[in-house]
C-alpha positions, 0 to 999 in steps of 0.5 A: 143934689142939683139935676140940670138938663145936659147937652151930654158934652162934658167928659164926666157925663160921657164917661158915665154914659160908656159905663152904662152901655158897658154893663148893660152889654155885660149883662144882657146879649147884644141883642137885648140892649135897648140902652141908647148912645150919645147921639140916639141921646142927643135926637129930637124928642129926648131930653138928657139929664144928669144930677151933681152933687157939688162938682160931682156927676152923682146920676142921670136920666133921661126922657123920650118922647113917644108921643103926645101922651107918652113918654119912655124913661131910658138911660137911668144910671147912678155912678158906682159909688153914689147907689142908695144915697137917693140919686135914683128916686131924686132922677125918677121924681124929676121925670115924673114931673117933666112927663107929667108937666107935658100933659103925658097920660102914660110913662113906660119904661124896659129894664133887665129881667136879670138879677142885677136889675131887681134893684131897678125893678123895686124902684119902678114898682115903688113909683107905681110902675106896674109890668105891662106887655112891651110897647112902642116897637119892643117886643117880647123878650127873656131878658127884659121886663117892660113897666108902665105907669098913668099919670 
């Protein structure tokens, strides 16, 4: 798998961020989506990847720069037919490592509380994301879980 930082132009990458917002809007009221769009994306302060595997767009990722010690893990998303094949934990690794090789202190993240987002859950808790109250301008909500991990 070859994770690449993207400049989010190409019609793969595209095509793989309006399924996400899709779903999200799908599973969770407008109101509750905290999932950003191509140009909350393409701002200062957050760095976009996605993960091939050959010529096909597998995954990406994202990593938003809170502050100088702080970073949010947004826009994770493995394409429908590549989920369990590792593309999540291969993404999560790379944040982890980019977050870690800025000086961050701190990587936070919010997910769904729904049931459609246990299988997300598990992997943050599976890398050390322990539940935190929300952060960085959240607030508390039924349909979202906020996670938090040192670095």
């Amino acid at each position: 798998m070859d994770i690449r930082r993207d400049d989010l132009s190409g019609p793969e990458v595209q095509a793989l961020l309006e399924e996400h917002l899709r779903n999200m809007r799908s599973l969770s009221p407008p109101e509750s989506v905290h999932a950003l769009d191509l140009t909350a994306l393409r701002q200062p302060g957050v760095t976009f990847w996605s993960a091939w595997s050959g010529p096909v767009l597998v995954g990406c990722g994202a990593l938003k720069e809170l502050s100088p010690v702080h970073g949010e893990v947004k826009s994770m998303r493995t394409a429908s037919d590549h989920r369990r094949k590792g593309v999540a934990q291969a993404m999560l690794r790379h944040i982890l490592g980019v977050a870690a090789a800025r000086g961050y202190q701190r990587l936070s993240l919010e997910t769904g509380a729904q049931p459609a987002f246990e299988p997300a859950r598990r992997l943050y808790e599976r890398f050390g994301f322990q539940y935190c109250p929300p952060f960085e301008g959240y607030t508390e909500d039924p349909n979202s879980v906020f996670m938090t991990r040192a670095l």
